[in-house]
N, CA, C and O of each residue as an XYZ file, in Angstrom:
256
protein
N      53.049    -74.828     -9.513
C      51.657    -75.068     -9.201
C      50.829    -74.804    -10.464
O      50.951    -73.705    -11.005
N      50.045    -75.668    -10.950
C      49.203    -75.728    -12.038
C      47.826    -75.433    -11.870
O      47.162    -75.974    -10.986
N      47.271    -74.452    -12.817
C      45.535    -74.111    -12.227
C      45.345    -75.198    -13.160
O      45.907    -75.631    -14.166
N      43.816    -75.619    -12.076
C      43.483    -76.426    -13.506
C      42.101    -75.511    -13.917
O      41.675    -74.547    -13.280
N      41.578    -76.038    -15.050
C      40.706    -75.185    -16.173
C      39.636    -74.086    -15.434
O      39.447    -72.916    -15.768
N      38.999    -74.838    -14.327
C      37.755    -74.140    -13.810
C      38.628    -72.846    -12.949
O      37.821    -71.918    -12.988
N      39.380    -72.545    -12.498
C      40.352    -71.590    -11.584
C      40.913    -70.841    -12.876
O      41.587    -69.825    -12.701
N      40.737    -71.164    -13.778
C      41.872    -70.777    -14.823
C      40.413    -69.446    -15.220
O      40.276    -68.258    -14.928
N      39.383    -70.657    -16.163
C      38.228    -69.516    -16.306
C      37.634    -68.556    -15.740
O      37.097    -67.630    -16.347
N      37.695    -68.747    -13.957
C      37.376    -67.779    -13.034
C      38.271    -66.628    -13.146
O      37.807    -65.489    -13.191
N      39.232    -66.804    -13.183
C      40.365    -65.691    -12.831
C      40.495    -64.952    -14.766
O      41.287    -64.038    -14.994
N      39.816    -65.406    -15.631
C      39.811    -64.917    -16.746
C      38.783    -63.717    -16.741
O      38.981    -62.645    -17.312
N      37.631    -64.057    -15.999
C      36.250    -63.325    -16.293
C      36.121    -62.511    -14.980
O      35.091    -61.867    -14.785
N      37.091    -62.516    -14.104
C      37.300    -61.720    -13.004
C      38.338    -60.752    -13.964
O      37.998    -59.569    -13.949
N      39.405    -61.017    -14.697
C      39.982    -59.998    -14.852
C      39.437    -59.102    -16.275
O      40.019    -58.113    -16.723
N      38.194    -59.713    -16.835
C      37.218    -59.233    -17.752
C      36.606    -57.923    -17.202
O      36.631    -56.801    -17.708
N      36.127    -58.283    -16.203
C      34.988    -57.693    -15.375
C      35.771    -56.586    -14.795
O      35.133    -55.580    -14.481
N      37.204    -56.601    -14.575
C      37.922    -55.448    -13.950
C      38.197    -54.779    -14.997
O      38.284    -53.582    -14.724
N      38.447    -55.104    -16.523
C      39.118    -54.345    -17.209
C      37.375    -53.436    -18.017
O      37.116    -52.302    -18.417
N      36.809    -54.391    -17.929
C      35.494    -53.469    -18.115
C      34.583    -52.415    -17.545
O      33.769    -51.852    -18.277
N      34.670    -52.180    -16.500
C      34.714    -51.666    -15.182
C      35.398    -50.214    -15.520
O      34.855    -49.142    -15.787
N      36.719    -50.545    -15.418
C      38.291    -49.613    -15.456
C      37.533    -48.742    -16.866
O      36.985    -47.646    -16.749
N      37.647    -49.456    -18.071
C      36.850    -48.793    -19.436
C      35.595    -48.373    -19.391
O      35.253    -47.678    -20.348
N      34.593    -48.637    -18.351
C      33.317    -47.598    -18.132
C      33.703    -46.550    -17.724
O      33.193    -45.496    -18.104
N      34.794    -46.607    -16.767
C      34.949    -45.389    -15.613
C      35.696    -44.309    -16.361
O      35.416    -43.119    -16.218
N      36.477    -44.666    -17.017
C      37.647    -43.943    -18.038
C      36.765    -43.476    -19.066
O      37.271    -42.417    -19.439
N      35.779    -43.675    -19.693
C      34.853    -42.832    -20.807
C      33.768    -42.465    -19.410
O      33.344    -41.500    -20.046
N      33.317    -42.424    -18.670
C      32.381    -41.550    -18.027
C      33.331    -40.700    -17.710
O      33.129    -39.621    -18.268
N      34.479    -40.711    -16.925
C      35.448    -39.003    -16.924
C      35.526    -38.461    -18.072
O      35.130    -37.296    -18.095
N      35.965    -38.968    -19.222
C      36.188    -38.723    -20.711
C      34.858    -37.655    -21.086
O      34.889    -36.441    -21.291
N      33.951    -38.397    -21.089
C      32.464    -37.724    -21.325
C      32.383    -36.988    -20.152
O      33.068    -36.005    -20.438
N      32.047    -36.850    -19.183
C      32.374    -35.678    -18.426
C      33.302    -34.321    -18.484
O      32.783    -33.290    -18.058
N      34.212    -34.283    -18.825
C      34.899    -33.703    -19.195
C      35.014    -32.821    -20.949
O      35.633    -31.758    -20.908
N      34.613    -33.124    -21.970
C      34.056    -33.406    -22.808
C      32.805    -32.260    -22.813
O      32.868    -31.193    -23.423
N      31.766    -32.674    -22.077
C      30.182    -32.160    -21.610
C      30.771    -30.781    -21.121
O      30.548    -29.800    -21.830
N      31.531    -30.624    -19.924
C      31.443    -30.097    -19.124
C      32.717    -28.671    -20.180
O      32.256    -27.547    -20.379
N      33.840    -28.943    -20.569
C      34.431    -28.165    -20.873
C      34.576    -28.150    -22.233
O      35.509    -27.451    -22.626
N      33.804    -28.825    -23.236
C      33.580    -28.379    -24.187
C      32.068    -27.850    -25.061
O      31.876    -26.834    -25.729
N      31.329    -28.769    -24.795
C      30.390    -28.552    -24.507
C      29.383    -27.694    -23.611
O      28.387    -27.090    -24.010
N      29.809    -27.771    -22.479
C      29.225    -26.625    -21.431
C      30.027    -25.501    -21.698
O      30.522    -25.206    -22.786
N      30.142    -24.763    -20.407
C      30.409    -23.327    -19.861
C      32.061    -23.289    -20.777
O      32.646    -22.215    -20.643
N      32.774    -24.320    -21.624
C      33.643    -24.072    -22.343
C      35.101    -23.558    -20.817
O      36.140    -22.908    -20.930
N      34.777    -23.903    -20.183
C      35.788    -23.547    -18.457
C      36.985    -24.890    -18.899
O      37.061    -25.516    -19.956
N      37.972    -25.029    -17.424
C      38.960    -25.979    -17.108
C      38.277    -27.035    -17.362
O      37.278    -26.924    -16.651
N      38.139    -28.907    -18.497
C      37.287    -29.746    -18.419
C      37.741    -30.333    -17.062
O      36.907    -30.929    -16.382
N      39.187    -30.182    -16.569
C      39.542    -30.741    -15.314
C      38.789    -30.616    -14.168
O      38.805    -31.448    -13.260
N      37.954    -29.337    -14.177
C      37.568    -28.840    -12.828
C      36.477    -29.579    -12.856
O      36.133    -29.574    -11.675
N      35.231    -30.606    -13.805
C      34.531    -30.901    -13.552
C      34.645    -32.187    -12.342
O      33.783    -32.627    -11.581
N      36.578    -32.694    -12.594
C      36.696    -33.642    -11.378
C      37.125    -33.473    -10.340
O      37.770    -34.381     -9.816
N      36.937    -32.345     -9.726
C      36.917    -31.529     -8.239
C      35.758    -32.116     -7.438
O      34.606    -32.167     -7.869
N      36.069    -32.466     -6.482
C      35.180    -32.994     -4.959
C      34.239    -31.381     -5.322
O      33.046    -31.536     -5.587
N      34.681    -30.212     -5.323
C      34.463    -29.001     -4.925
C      33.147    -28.665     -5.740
O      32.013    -28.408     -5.336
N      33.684    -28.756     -7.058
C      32.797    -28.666     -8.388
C      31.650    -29.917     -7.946
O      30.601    -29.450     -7.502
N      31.700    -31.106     -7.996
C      30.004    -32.168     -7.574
C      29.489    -31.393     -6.072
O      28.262    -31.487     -6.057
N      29.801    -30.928     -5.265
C      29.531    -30.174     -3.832
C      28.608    -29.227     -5.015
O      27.626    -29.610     -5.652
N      29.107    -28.233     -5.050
C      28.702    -27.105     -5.647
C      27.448    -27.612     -6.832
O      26.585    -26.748     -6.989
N      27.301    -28.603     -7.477
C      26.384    -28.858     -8.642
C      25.580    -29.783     -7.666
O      24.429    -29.465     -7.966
N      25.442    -31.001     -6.406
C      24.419    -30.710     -5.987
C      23.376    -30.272     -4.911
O      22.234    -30.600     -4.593
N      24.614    -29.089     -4.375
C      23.509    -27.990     -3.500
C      22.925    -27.159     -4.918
O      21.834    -26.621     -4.727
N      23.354    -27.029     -5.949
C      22.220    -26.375     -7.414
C      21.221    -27.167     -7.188
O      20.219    -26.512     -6.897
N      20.943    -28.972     -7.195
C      20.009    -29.593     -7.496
C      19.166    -29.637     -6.240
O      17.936    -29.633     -6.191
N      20.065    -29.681     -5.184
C      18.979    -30.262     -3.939
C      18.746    -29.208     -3.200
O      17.724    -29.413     -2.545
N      19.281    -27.988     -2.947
C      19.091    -26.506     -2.379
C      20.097    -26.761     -0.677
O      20.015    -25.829      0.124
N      20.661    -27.573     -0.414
C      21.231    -27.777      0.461
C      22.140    -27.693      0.442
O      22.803    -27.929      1.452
């Protein structure tokens, strides 16, 4: 089965858009981590990606 050109370009800029995506998400942990354990409190940089740790930072912000 042969794509032809227009199926071909779609499925190019769909897999653009995923790999760009994937590379935002991978430097916002990066920089998070980074901020948080070298930069910050100098702690585990791992723990900044704990469910537990964002709970805890925003009942700091919102008092809840």
């Amino acid at each position: 089965m042969k794509m032809n050109k227009k199926s071909s370009y779609v499925i190019n800029r769909l897999l653009l858009v995923i790999l760009v995506l994937f590379l935002g998400a991978l430097a916002l942990g990066i920089g998070l981590m980074v901020g948080y354990g070298i930069l910050g409190k100098g702690q585990d940089p791992w723990a900044i990606l704990s469910p537990a740790k964002w709970q805890e930072l925003i009942h700091k912000f919102t008092g809840n």
